[in-house]
C-alpha positions in Angstrom: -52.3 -30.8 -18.2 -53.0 -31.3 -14.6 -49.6 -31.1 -13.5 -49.4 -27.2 -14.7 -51.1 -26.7 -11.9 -49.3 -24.7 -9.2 -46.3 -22.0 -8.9 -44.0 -21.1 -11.5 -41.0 -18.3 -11.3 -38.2 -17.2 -14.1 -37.6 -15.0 -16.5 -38.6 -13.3 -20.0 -36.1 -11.4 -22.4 -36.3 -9.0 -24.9 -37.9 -5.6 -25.8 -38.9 -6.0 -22.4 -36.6 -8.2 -19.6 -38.0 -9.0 -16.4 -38.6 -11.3 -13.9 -42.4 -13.1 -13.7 -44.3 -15.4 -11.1 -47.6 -17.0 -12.4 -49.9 -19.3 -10.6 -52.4 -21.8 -12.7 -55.0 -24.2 -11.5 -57.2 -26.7 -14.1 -60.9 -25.8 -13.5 -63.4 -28.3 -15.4 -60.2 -28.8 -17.8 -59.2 -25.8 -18.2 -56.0 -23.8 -17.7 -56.5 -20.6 -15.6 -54.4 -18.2 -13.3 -52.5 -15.2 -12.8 -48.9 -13.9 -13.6 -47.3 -10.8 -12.8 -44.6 -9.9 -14.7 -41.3 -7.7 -12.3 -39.5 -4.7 -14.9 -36.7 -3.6 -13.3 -37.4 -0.1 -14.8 -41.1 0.2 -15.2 -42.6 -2.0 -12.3 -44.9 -4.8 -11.3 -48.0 -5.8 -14.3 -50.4 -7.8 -13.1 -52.2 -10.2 -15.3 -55.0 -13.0 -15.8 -53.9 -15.7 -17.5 -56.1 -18.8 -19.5 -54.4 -21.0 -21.5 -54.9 -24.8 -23.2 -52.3 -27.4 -24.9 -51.7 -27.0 -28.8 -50.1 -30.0 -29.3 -48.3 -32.7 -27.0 -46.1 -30.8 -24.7 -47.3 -27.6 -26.5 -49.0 -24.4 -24.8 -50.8 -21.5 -25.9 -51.5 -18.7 -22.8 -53.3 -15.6 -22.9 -51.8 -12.8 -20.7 -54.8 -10.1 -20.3 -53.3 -7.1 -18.0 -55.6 -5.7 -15.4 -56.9 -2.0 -15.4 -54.0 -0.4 -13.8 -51.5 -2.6 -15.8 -53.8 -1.9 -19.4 -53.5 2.0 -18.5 -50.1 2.1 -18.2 -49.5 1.1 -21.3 -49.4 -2.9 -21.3 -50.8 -4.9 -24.0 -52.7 -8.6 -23.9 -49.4 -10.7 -24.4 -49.6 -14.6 -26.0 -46.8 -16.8 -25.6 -46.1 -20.1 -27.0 -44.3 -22.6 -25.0 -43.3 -26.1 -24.6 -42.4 -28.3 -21.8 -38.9 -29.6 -22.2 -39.6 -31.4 -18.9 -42.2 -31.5 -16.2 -41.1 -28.6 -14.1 -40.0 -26.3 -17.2 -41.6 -23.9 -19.3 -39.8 -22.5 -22.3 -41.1 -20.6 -25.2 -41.9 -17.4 -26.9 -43.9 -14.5 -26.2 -45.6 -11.5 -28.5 -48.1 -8.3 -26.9 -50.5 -6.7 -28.6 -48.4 -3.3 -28.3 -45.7 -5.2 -30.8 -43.1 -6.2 -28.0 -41.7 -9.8 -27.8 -39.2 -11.9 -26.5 -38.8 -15.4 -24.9 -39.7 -16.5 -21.4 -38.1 -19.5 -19.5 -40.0 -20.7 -15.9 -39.3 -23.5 -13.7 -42.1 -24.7 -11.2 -41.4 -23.9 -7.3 -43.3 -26.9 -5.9 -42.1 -29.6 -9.0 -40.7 -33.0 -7.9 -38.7 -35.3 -10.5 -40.5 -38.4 -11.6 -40.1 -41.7 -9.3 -38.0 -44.1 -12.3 -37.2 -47.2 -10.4 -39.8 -50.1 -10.2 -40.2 -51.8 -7.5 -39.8 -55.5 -7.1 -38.6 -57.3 -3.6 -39.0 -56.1 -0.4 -35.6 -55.5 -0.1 -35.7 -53.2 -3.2 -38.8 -51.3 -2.2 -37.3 -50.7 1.4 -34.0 -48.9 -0.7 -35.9 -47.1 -3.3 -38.4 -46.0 -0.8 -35.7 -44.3 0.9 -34.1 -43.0 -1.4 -36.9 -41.5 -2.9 -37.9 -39.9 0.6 -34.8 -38.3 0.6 -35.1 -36.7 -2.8 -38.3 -36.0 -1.6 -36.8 -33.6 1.2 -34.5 -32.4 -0.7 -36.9 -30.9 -3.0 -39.6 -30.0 -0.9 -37.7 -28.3 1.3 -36.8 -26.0 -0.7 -39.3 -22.9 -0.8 -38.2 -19.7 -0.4 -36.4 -16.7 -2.4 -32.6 -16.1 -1.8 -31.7 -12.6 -2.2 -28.1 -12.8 -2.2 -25.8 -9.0 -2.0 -22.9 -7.1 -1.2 -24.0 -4.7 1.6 -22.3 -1.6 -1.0 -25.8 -2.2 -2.9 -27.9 -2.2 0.0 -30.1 0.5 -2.0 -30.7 -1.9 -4.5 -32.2 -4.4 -1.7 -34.2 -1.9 -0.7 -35.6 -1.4 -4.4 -35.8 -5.2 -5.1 -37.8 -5.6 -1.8 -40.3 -3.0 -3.3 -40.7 -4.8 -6.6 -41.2 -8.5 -4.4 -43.6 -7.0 -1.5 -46.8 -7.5 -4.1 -45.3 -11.2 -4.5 -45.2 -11.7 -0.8 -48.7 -10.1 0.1 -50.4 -11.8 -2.7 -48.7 -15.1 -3.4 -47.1 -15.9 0.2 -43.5 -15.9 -1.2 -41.0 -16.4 1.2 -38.3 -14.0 0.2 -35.5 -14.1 2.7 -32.2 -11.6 3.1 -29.7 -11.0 5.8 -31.3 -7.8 7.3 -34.2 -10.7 8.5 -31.8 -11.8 10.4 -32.8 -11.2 14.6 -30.6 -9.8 17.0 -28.7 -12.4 19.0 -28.8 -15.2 16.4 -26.0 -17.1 14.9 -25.8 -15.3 11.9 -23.7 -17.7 10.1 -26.3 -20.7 11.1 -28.9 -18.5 9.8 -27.8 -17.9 6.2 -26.5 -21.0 5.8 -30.2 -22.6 6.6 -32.1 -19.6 4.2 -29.7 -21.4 1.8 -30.5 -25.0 2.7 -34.3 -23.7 1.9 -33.4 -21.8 -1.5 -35.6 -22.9 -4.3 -34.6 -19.8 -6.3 -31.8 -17.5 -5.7 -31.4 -13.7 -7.0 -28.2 -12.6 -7.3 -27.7 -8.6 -7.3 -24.6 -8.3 -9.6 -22.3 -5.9 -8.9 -18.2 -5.1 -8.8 -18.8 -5.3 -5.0 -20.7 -8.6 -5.3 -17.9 -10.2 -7.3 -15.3 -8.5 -4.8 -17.0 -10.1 -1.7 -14.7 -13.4 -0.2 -17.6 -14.5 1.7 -19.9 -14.2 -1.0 -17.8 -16.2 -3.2 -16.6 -18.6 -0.9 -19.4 -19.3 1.5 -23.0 -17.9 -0.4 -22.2 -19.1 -4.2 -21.3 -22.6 -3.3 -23.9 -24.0 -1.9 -26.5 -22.3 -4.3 -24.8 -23.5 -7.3 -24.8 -27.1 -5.8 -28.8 -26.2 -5.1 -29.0 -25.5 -8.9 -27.5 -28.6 -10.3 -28.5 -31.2 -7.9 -32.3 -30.1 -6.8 -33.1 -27.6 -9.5 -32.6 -24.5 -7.5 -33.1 -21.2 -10.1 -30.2 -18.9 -10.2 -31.8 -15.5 -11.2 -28.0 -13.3 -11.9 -30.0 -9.4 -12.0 -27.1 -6.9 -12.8 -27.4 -3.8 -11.0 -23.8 -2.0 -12.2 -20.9 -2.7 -14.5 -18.6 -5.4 -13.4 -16.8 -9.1 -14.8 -19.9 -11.1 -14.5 -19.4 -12.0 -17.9 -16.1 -13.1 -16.9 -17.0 -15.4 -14.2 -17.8 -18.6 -15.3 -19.5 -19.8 -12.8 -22.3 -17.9 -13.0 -22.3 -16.3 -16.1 -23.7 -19.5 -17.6 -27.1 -18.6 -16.3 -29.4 -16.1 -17.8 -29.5 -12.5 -16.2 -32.9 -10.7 -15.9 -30.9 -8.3 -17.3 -28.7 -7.6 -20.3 -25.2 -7.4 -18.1 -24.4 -4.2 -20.8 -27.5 -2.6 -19.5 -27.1 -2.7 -15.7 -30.1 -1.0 -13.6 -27.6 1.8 -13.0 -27.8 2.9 -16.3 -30.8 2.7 -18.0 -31.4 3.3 -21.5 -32.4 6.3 -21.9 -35.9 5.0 -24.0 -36.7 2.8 -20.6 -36.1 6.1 -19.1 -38.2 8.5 -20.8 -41.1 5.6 -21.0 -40.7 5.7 -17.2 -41.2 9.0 -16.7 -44.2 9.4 -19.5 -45.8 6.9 -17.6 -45.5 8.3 -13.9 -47.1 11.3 -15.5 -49.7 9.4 -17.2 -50.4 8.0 -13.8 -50.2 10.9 -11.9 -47.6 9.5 -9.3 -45.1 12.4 -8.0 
């Protein structure tokens, strides 16, 4: 169970559809941590997390929400997972409050086993390379791609909100264009906030799919991330367009039903919303 340990980020579906980021470490053999779950409509929850192995490659965890989380209406959430590989968590999830779903989370920091053995000196000096360079490939790869047309700037500008408790508290590195300084390449430095990607959010949109340099020059080299080093594509549809259409990423899992983009929410998500704020007190 040791190698839970560390920083996971992906997704959950269902009643509820979100984004999460959870952090474990083993303390005198057992599983313990945090994990704070992103709504698109409702917010950051924050939670404490313990958890222990049911079964070989089998995992119970216990979500308990903290105060502010509890009084806005979140339940103590169990999900049951397994490990279809070292740096994947898969699996289902149930709250006390009677919403469910399934969750799926990759580690940020995971590196794929070393399979070769090594005999002669002439194979250990090729393996060891080769292995370095995997190595690099992998762990350089550490921050948050927030890919976007500039037409859904305001939805940057939300998103950033929802990521800043991620940053202050977890030391995310979550990088878009508008970090870019004045009198920089800006090409050179896009291109190397790609070559760093270790998961990539996409904000959907008509724009989006519209945008030749997104497309030709941002989509590339992320889905190469994806399929050769395990880069997360995280698709989060903010209005109506041919995602669904587009094969090349339509084959990963939104955060997001694509029928239900963020600019038009349910109208249940809405009125919770607002019951909430009330309940709250925010204005």
């Amino acid at each position: 169970m040791q190698d839970i340990a560390g920083k996971w980020v992906g997704t959950i579906h269902g009643t509820n559809n979100g984004s999460v980021f959870a952090e474990f470490i083993i303390d005198g053999g057992r599983l313990i941590g945090s994990a704070q779950i992103n709504d698109p409509m409702l917010g950051v929850g924050v939670y404490s997390v313990t958890g222990a192995h049911e079964a070989k490659e089998r995992i119970r965890l216990v979500l308990t929400p903290d105060q502010r989380t509890h009084l806005e209406g979140h339940g103590i959430v169990t999900v049951l997972a397994r490990r279809p590989s070292s740096g994947k968590i898969v699996g289902e999830w149930r709250s006390t409050i009677g919403t469910a779903g399934t969750l799926a989370v990759a580690k940020l920091d995971s590196h794929p086993p070393h399979t070769e053995q090594r005999t002669a000196s002439t194979t250990q000096i090729s393996s060891r390379t080769t292995m370095d360079k995997t190595e690099t490939s992998h762990s350089k790869r550490v921050k948050v791609f927030v890919s976007y047309s500039h037409c859904d700037e305001s939805w940057l500008k939300r998103l950033r909100v929802h990521l800043k408790p991620l940053e202050r508290d977890y030391a995310l590195d979550i990088w878009d264009d508008s970090k870019i300084v004045a009198g920089s390449t800006w090409r050179d430095e896009i291109d190397l906030a790609i070559q760093s990607a270790k998961v990539a959010v996409l904000l959907i949109s008509a724009d989006f799919l519209a945008s030749d340099f997104i497309i030709n020059n941002e989509l590339p080299p992320l889905l190469n991330a994806a399929r050769k080093d395990g880069a997360v594509i995280m698709p989060l549809i903010v209005s109506p367009s041919r995602f669904k259409s587009t094969q090349t990423i339509a084959k990963f899992q939104a955060v997001n039903d694509p029928s239900k983009p963020l600019n038009r929410p349910p109208p249940s998500l809405l009125r919770r919303r607002l019951l909430l704020a009330c309940h709250s007190g925010a204005r």
